[in-house]
C-alpha positions as CSV (number, residue, x, y, z in Angstrom):
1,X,-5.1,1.7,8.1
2,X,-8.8,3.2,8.6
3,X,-8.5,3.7,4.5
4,X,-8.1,0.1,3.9
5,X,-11.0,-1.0,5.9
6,X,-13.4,1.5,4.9
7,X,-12.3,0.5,1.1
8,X,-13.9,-2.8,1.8
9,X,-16.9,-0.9,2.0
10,X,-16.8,0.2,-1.5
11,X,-15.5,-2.3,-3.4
12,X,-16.3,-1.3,-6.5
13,X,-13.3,1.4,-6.4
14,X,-11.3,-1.5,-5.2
15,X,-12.1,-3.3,-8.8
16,X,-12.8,-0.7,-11.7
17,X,-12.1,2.5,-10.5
18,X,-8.2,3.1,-11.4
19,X,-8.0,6.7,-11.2
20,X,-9.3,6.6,-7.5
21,X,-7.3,4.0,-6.6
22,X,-4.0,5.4,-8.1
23,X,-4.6,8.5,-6.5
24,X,-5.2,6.8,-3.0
25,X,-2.2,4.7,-3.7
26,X,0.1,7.8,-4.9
27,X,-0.9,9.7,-1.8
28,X,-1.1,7.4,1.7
29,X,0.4,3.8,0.3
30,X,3.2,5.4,-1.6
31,X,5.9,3.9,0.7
32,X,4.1,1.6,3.1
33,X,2.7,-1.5,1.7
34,X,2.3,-3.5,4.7
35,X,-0.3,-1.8,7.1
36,X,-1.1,-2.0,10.8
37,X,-4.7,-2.6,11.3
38,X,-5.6,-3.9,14.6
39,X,-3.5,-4.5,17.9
40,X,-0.3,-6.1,16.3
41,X,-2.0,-7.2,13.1
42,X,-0.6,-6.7,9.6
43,X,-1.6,-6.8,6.0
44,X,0.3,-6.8,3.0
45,X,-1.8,-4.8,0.7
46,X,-0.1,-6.6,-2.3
47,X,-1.8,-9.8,-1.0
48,X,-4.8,-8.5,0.2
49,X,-5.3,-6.4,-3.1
50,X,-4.3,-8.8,-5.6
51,X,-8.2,-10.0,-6.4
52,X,-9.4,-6.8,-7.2
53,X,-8.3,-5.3,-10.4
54,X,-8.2,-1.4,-9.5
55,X,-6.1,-2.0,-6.5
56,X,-3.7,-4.1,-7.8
57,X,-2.6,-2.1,-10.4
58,X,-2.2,0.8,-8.7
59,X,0.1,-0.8,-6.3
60,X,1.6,-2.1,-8.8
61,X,3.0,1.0,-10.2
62,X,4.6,2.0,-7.1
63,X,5.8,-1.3,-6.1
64,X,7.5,-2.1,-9.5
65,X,9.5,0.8,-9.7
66,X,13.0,-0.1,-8.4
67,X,14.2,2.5,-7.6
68,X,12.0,3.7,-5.2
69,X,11.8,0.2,-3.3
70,X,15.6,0.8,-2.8
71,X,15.1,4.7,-1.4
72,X,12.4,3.5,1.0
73,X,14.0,0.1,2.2
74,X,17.5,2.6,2.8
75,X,15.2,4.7,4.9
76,X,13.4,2.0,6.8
77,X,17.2,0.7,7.6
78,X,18.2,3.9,8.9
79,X,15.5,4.1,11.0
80,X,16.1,0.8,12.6
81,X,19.5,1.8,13.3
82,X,18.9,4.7,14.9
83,X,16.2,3.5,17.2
84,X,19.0,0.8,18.7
């Protein structure tokens, strides 16, 4: 979550820098698009992203791929059940 604020810093990797941003993406946002920032608050980084160009793509290569939504919903499911 301290990525995603100190990216609004910068926003010009936010908007044109792809490579950066699909590395970032790959590495921390891989499997967690909604992100605690502050005391109970969420974004959706899909949201948040969507007005800069850079951002959005990258997340959208990891979002679109089926597949991996279903391994990482499964796993977030199995957690839940074995926290009750």
């Amino acid at each position: 979550s301290m990525l995603y604020v100190v990216l609004y810093f910068d926003p010009e990797t936010l908007k044109s820098k792809a490579t950066a941003m699909r590395q970032i993406v790959d590495r921390l946002f891989s499997d967690n698009w909604i992100v605690p920032v502050y005391m109970g608050h969420a974004v959706d980084l899909s949201v948040e992203w969507a007005s800069y160009p850079a951002a959005a793509a990258a997340l959208k290569n990891v979002v679109a791929d089926k597949e991996r939504l279903r391994e990482v919903n499964a796993r977030q499911i199995e957690a839940a059940l074995a926290s009750l």
